[in-house]
C-alpha positions in Angstrom: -4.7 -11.3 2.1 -4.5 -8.5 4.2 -1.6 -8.4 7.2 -1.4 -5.4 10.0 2.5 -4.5 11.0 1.7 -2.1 14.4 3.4 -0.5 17.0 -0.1 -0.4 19.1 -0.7 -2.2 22.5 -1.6 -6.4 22.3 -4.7 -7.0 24.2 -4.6 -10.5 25.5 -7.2 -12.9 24.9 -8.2 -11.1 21.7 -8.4 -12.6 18.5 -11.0 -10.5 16.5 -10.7 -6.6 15.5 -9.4 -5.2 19.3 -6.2 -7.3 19.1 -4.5 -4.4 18.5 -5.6 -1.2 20.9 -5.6 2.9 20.9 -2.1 3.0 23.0 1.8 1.9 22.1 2.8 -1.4 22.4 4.0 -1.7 26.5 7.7 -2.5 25.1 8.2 0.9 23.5 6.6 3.2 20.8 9.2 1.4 18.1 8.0 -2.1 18.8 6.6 -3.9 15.9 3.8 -6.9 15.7 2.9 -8.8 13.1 -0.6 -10.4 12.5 -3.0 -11.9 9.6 -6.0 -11.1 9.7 -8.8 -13.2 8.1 -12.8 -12.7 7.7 -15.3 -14.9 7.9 -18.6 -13.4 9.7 -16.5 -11.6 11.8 -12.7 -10.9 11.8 -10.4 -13.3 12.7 -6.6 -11.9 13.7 -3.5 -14.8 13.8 -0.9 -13.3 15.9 2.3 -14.0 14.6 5.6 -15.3 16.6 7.6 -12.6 18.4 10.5 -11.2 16.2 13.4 -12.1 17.8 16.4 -10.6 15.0 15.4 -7.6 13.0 18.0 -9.2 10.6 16.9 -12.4 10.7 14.7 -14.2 7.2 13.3 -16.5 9.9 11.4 -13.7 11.5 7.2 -12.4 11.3 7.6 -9.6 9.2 9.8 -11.3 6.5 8.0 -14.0 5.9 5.3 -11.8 5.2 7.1 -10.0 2.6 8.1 -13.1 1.4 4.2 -14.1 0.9 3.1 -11.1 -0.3 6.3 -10.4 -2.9 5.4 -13.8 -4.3 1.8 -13.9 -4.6 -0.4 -13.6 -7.8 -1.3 -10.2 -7.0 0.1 -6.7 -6.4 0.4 -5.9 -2.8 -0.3 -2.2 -1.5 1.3 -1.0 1.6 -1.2 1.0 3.3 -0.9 3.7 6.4 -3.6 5.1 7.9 -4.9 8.5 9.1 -6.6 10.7 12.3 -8.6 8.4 14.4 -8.8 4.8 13.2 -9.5 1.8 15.5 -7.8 -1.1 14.5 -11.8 -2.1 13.4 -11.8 1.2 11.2 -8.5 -0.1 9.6 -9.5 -3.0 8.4 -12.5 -1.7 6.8 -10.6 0.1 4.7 -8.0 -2.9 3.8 -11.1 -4.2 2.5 -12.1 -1.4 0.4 -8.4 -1.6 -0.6 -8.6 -4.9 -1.1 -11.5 -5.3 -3.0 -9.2 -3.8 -6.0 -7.8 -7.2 -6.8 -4.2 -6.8 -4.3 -3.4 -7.7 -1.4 -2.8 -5.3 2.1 -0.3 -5.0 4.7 -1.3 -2.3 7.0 1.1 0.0 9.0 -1.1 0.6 12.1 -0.2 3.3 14.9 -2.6 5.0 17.6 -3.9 7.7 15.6 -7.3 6.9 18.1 -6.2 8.5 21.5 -9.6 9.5 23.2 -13.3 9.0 23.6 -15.0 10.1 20.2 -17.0 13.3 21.9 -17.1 16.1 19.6 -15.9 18.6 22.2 -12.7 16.5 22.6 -11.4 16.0 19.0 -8.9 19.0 19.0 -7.5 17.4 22.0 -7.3 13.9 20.2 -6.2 15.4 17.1 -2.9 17.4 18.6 -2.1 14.1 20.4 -2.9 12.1 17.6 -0.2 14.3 15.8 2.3 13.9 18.5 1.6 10.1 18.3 2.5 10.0 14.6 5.8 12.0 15.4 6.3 9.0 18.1 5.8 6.2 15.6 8.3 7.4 13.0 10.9 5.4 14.4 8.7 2.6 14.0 7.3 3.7 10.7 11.4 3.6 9.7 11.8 0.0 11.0 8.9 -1.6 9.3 10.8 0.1 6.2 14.3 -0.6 7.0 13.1 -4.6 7.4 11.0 -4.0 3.7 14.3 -2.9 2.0 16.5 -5.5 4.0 14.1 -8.1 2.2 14.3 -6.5 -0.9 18.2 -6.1 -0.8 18.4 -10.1 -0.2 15.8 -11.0 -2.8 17.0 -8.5 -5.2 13.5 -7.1 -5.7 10.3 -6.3 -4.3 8.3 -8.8 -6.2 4.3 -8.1 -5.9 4.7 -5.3 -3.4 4.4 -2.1 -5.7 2.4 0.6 -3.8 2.5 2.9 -0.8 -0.5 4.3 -0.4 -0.4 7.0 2.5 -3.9 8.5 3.7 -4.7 11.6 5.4 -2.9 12.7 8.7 -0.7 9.2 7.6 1.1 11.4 5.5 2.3 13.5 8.7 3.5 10.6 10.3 5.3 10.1 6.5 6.5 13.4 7.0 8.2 13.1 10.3 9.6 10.1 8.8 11.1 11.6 5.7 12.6 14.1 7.8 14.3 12.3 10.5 18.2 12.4 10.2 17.6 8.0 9.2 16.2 8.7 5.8 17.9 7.1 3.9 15.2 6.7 0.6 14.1 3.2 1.9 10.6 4.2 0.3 12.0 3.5 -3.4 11.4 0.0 -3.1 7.5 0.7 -4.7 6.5 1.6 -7.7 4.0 4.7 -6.4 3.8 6.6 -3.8 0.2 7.8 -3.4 -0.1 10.6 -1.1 -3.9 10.4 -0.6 -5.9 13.3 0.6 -2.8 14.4 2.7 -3.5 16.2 6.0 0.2 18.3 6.1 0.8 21.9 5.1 0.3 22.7 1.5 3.2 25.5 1.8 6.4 24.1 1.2 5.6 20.4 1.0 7.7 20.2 -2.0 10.9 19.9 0.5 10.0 16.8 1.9 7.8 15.3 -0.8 10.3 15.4 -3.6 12.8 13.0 -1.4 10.1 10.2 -2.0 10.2 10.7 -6.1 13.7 9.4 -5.7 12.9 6.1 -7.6 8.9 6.0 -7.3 6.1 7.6 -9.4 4.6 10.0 -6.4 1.0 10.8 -6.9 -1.0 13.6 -4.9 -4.4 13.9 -4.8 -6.6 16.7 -3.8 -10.2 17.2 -3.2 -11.1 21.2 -2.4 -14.5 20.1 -1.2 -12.8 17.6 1.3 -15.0 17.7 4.6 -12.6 15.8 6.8 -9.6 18.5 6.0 -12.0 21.4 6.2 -11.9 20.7 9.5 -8.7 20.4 9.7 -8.4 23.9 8.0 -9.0 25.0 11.1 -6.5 23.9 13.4 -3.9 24.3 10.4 -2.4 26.2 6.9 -3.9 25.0 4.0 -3.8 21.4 4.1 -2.4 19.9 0.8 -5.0 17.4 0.0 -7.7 19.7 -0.1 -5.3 23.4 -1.8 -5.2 23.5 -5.5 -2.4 26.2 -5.1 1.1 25.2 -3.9 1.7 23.0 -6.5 5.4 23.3 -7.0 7.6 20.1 -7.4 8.3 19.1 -10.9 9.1 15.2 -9.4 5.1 14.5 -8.4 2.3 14.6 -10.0 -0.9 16.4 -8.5 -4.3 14.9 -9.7 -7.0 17.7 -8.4 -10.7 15.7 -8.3 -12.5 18.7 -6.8 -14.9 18.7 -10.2 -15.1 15.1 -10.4 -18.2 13.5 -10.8 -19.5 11.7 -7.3 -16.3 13.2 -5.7 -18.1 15.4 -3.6 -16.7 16.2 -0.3 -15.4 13.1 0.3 -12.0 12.3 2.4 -11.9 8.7 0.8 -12.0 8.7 -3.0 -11.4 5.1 -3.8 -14.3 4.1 -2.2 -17.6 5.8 -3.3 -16.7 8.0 -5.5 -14.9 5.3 -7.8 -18.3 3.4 -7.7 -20.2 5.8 -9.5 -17.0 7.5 -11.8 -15.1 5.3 -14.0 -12.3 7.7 -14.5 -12.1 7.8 -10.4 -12.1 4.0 -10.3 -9.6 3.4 -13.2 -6.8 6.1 -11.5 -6.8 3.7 -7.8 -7.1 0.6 -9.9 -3.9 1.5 -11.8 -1.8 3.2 -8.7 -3.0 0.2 -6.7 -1.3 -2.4 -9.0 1.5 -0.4 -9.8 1.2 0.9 -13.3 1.6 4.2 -14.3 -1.9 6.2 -14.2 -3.6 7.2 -17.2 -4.5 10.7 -18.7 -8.0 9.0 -19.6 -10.9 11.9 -18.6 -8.3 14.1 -16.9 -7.3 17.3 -18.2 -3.8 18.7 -17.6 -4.0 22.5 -15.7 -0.5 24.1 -17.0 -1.2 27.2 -14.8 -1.7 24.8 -11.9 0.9 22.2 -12.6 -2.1 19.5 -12.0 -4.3 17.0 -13.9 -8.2 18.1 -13.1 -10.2 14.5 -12.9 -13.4 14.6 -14.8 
């Protein structure tokens, strides 16, 4: 099953992959909607009711969780990164997916332009200030998950939040809002995947999300998508092997693994031709505590380097 939770524009009349469009939702940047999405030869979305109490067990979201908590397989709660169509985004549930759990997608307009090359910095810097926007509805979406939890005493099957690439800025502004109040311990890991945020200090924020969760980090030096980041910014953490300073997370470096190569997405390719690489996303995926097979540990770089 994969669900998307976004704070994105409806388009009416659409049922297939532009339900959900590139701005915020016309009520406000904190607006929520809820809808399941289905695929058979083409994508199918099933908008849900309106949400009329955030309190309420009768409303969208929670009778997703509800679903999800008490289905057969793990579910993974999955935020995206820089420049994803709602199309983009549920490709990748699908890769995510195809690891045996289910999805529910936080989706926000991280896609805020035409896709010319000469207009990405632009996109990108208002990308950025579009995650800061949807923090507030980043926090809601996690205040209604621990509200559920609180009243079912437990999260059931939903056991990961996996967080990928400028996703983990929009994390960031979260973590660091005044309303923090640890509403991420509800899972079981926290994967911060190829993390587009500054390397340099991102102990200070990180370490707030180990507070009851397994946080994992990965990095890929060779990472193409945050080279180019590298550009506009410090070193980004999901592609620096240096930095590595909190004693709460663990940091998984796959710059030497095989088939890793410069990829920005390791749990698709690269796990297809690298057991060790498919065995680390099928483990954080469903929860479990990630394995030291074919990993070495770094004690000079406080990592584990991924063969």
């Amino acid at each position: 099953m994969i669900f998307i939770v976004s704070n994105r524009n409806i388009v009416d009349g659409r049922t297939d992959e532009h339900l959900f469009g590139d701005t915020f939702n016309s009520q406000g940047a904190d607006v929520l909607r809820v809808a399941q999405a289905n695929y058979y030869d083409g994508w199918n979305l099933d908008l849900l009711d309106e949400a009329m109490d955030d309190a309420s067990i009768d409303e969208p979201t929670f009778q997703v969780f509800e679903r999800l908590a008490n289905d057969d397989k793990p579910c993974v709660v999955f935020t995206h990164g820089f420049n994803q169509s709602l199309k983009k985004n549920l490709k990748k549930c699908q890769e995510i997916e195809s690891y045996g759990v289910n999805v529910i997608a936080f989706s926000w307009p991280s896609n805020p332009g035409p896709n010319f090359i000469l207009r990405k910095v632009k996109e990108y810097k208002k990308a950025r200030k579009n995650a800061r926007r949807s923090a507030f509805a980043l926090e809601r979406f996690f205040d209604k998950l621990t509200r559920f939890v609180e009243l079912n005493e437990g999260a059931g099957q939903i056991k990961t939040l996996l967080v990928h690439s400028l996703g983990n800025f929009l994390t960031q502004s979260f973590v660091q809002s005044p309303d923090f109040e640890y509403q991420t311990k509800v899972f079981k890991n926290i994967l911060l995947h190829q993390a587009d945020v500054d390397s340099h200090d991102h102990h200070l924020w990180v370490n707030k999300l180990a507070q009851g969760s397994r946080v994992l980090v990965t990095i890929n030096e060779s990472d193409d998508v945050l080279d180019a980041s590298d550009v506009l910014n410090p070193d980004r953490l999901g592609n620096t092997a240096a930095n590595l300073r909190s004693s709460l997370v663990r940091y998984y470096d796959f710059s030497s693994a095989h088939g890793a190569n410069d990829s920005h997405k390791l749990w698709h390719e690269p796990a297809i031709n690298n057991d060790n690489i498919k065995l680390f996303f099928e483990r954080a995926f469903h929860g479990k505590k990630v394995l030291s097979t074919g990993m070495e540990y770094q004690a000079d770089k406080n990592c584990f380097r991924v063969s």
